[in-house]
C-alpha positions in Angstrom: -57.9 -29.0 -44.8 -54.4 -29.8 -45.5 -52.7 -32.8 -44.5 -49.9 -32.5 -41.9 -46.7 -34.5 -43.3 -45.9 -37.7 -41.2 -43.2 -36.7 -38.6 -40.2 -39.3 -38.1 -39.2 -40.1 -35.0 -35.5 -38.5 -34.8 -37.3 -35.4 -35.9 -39.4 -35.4 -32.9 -36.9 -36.5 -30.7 -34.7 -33.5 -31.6 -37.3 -30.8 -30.9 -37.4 -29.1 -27.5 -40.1 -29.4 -25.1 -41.9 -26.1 -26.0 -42.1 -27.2 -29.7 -43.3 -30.9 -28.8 -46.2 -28.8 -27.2 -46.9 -27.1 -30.0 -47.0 -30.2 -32.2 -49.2 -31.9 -29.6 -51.3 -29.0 -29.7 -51.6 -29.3 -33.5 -51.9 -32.8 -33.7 -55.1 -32.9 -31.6 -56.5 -30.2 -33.9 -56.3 -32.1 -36.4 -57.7 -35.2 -35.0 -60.7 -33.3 -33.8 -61.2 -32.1 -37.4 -61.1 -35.3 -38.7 -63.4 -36.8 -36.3 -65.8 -33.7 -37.1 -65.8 -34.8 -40.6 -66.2 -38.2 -40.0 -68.9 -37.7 -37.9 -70.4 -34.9 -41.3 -69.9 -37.6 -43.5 -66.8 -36.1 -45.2 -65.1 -38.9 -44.4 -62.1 -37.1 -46.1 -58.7 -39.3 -45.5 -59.7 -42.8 -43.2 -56.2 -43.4 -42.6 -55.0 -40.2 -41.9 -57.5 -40.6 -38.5 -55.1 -43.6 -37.6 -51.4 -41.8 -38.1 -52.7 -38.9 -36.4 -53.5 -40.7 -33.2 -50.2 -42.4 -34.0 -48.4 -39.4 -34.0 -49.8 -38.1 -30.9 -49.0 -41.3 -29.0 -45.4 -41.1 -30.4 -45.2 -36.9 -29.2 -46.5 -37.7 -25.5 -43.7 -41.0 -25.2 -41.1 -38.4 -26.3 -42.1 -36.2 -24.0 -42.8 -38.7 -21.1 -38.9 -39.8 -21.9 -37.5 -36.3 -21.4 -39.3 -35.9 -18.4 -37.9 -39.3 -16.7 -34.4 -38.0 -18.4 -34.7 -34.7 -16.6 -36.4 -36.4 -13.5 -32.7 -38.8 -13.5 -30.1 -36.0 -13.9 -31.8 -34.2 -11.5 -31.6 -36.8 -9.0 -27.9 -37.5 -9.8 -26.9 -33.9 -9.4 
């Protein structure tokens, strides 16, 4: 399996919500792979298991902050 490339944060920030989905979507793929392997014994990249629940926590707080910024300017409108 190839590895995904780290994503910075003011790359995620810039992507809409449909592609934040996507990379949520693709994020947990990959976690659930790696925990399959772990759990095989193919114990492939350790501390790619760690970014990658990283990464999702960082995805879902982006997209928990464009929800409350939606949420706001909806209310002020």
């Amino acid at each position: 399996m190839a590895k995904a490339a780290l994503h910075k944060i003011g790359d995620i920030r810039a992507k809409t919500p449909d592609e934040l989905a996507a990379l949520l979507l693709e994020l947990r793929k990959e976690q659930f792979n790696l925990r399959f392997q772990r759990a095989t014994g193919q114990n492939e990249g350790l501390g790619r298991v760690k970014q990658a629940r990283r990464e999702i926590a960082r995805v879902k707080t982006i997209q928990g902050q464009h929800k409350r910024d939606a949420a706001k300017s909806a209310s002020q409108a």
